[in-house]
C-alpha positions in Angstrom: 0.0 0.0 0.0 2.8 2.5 0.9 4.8 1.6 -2.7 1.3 2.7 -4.1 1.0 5.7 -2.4 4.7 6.9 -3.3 3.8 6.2 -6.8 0.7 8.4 -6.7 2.4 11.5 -5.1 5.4 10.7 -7.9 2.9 10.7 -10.9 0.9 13.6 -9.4 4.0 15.7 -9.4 5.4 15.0 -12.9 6.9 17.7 -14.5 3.9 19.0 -17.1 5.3 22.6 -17.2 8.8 24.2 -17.7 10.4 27.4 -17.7 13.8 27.7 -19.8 16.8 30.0 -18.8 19.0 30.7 -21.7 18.4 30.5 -25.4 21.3 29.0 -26.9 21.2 25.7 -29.0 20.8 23.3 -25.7 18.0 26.0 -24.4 16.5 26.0 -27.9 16.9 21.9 -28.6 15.1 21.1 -25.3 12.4 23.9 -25.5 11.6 22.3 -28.9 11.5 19.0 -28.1 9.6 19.8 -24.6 6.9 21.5 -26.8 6.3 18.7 -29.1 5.7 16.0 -26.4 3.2 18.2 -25.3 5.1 19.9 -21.9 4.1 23.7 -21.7 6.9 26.0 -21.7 5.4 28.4 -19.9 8.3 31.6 -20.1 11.5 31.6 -21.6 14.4 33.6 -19.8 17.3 35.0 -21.5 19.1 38.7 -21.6 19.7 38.5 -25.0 16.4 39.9 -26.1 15.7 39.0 -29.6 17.1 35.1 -29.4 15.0 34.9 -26.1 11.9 36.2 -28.5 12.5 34.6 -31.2 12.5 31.3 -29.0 9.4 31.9 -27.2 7.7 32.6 -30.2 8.2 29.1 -31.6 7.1 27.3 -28.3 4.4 29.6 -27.8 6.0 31.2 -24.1 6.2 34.4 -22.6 9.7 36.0 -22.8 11.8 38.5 -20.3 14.9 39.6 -19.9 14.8 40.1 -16.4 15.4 36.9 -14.4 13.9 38.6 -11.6 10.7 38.2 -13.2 10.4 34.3 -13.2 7.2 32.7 -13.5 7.5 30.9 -10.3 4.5 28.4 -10.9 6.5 26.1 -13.0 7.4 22.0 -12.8 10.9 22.9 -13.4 13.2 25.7 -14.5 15.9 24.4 -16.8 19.0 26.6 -16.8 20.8 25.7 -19.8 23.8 29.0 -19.5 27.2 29.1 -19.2 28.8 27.1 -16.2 29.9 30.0 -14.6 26.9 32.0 -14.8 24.7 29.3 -13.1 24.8 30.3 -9.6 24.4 34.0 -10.1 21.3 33.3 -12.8 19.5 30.4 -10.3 20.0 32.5 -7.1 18.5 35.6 -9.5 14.9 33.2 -10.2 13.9 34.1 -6.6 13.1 30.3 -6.1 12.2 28.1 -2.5 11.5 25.0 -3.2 10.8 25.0 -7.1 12.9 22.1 -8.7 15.9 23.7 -10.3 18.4 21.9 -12.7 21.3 23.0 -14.4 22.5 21.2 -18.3 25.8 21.6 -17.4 29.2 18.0 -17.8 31.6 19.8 -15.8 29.7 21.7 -13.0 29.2 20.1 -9.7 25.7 19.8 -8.8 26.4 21.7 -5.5 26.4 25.0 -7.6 22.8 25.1 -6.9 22.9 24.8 -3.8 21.0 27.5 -1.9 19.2 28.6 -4.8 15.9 25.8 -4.1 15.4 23.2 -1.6 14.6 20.6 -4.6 17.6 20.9 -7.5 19.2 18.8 -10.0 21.0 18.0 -12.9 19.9 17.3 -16.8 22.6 16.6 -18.5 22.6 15.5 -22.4 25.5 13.8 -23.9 25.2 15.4 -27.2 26.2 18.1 -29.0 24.0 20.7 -30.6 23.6 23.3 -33.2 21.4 25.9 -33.6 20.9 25.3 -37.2 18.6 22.2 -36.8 17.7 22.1 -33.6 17.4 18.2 -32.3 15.4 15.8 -30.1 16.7 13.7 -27.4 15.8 10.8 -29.0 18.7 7.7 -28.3 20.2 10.6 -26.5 22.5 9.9 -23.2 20.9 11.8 -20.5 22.7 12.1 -17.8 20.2 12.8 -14.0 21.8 13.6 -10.4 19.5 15.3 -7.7 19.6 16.0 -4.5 16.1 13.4 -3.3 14.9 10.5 -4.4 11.6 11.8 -5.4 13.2 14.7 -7.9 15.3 11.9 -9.3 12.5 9.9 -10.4 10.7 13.4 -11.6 13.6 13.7 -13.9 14.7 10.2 -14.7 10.5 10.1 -16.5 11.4 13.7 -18.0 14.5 12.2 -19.5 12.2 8.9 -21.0 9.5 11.4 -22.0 11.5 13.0 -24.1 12.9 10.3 -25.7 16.3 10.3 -24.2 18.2 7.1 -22.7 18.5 7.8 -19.2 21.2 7.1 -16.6 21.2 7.8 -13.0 25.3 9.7 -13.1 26.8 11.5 -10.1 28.9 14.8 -10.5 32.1 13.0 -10.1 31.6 10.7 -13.0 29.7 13.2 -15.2 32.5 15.4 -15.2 34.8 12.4 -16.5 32.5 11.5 -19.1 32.5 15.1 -19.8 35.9 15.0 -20.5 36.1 12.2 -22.4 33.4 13.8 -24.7 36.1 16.2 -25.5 38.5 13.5 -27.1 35.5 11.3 -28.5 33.8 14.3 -30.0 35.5 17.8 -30.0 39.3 16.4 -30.5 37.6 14.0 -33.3 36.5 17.4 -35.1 39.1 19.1 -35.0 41.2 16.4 -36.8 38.8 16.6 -39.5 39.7 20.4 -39.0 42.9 19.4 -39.9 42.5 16.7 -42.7 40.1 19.4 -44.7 43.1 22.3 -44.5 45.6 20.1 -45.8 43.2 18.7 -48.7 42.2 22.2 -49.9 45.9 23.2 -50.0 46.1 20.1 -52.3 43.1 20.6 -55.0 41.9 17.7 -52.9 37.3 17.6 -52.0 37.2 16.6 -48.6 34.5 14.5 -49.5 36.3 11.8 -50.7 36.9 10.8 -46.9 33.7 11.0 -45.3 32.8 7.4 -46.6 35.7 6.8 -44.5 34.4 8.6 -41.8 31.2 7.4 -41.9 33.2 3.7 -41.7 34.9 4.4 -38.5 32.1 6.3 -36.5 29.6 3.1 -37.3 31.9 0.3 -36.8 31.0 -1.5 -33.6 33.3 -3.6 -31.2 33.4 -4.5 -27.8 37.1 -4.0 -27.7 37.2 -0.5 -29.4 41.2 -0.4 -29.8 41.0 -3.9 -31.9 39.4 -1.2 -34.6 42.5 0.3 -34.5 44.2 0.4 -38.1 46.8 2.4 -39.9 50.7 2.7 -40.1 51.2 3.6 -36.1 49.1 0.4 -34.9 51.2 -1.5 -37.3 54.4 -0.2 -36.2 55.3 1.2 -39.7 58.0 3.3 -39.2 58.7 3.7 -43.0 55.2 5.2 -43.8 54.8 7.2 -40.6 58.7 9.2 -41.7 57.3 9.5 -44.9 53.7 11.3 -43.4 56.0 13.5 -41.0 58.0 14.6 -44.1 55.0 15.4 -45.8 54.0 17.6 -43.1 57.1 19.4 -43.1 55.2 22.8 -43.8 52.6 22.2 -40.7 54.5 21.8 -37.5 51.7 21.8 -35.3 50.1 19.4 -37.7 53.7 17.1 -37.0 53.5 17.3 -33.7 49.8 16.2 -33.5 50.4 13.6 -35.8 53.6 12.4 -33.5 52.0 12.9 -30.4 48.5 10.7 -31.2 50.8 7.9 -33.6 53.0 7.2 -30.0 50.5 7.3 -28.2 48.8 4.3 -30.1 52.2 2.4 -30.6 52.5 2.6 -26.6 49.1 1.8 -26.0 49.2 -1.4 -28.4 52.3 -2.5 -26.5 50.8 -1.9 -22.8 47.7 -4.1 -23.5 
């Protein structure tokens, strides 16, 4: 009888309503996909006032650019800022006990301390660009909060919206985090680097997306036995022959020493 009871005061107090702080690509890619499973967004915060506008209009909200003015009847206010701005902007809301969650990898969840007596985290692994704003759907969403009761409020946001949720503390979220940066950001840049070297050849980078493409779906449970090329190999001819080719990018060399090391050590530790 008592499991039954939790359950009712859970479902009564699902989160129906939001209001979103900030109007960036997360702020706009969650406001979107919020609207479209039928959540209200009820105001959307944001000093910049023309993106916050322009945002509001699409999810059918009310707009300000004064924090101070906070609907204060909402399910949940989202802050999806910068990780430094997130104390100042969730202690500005003028909150008590309103669930309060910041989107941030890297910021502890103790930043919100203070600000509510019911506060979390949302966290989605992915990145996102204003261009074509995106759902959570297959998405990593990473939920911390500070009761049991808010973690199961967000852990059925998280499903609601598609995402694949996981229950992740601050510690761990701010390795995964990290790791993001070489899986994700690091990975661009190297096509950063493949596309400047091309161009200065007469060479479409297209010809190695397919390659790309290969390497991004492959699927191992031992992801470094995907490992191929000359430094895996131990092919000291072809990987002189690369460096010499990169004679007119040092930083390029270095890179491409650094990472080809890196794997030959790695192959030889395991």
């Amino acid at each position: 009888m008592q499991f039954l009871l939790t359950l009712a005061v859970l479902e009564t107090r699902e989160i129906n309503n939001v209001v979103i702080v900030g109007a960036g690509n997360l702020a706009t890619s969650l406001a979107l996909a919020m609207h479209r499973k039928g959540i209200k967004v009820l105001q959307v915060l944001n000093r910049t006032q023309q993106k916050g506008e322009r945002l509001a209009k699409r999810v059918v909200a009310e707009f300000s650019a004064d924090f101070r003015k906070a609907e204060l009847s909402a399910d949940l206010y989202l802050l999806a800022v910068s990780d430094s701005a997130i104390p100042e902007v969730a202690g500005r809301l003028g909150l008590t006990d309103q669930l309060v969650v910041h989107t941030s990898g890297s910021t502890d969840i103790s930043s919100l301390e203070g600000t509510s007596g019911n506060y979390g985290v949302f966290y989605p692994l992915q990145t996102f660009s204003g261009s074509k704003p995106s759902g959570l759907r297959g998405v990593p969403v990473c939920i911390e909060s500070n009761t049991p009761a808010n973690e199961q409020r967000l852990l059925s946001l998280g499903r609601r919206l598609g995402g694949n949720v996981h229950l992740i503390n601050s510690s761990q979220r701010k390795v995964l985090h990290m790791t993001a940066v070489f899986a994700s950001n690091f990975s661009n840049f190297m096509y950063v680097i493949a596309e400047d070297i091309l161009l200065k050849h007469d060479i479409p980078f297209s010809l190695l997306k397919p390659l790309i493409l290969q390497t991004a779906h492959t699927r191992h449970e031992d992801i470094f036995r995907r490992q191929t090329g000359p430094a895996v190999r131990e092919d000291r001819k072809v990987l002189d022959e690369h460096k010499k080719m990169l004679a007119g990018y040092e930083e390029y060399m270095d890179i491409y020493d650094l990472i080809s090391e890196s794997i030959i050590k790695h192959k030889k530790t395991r």
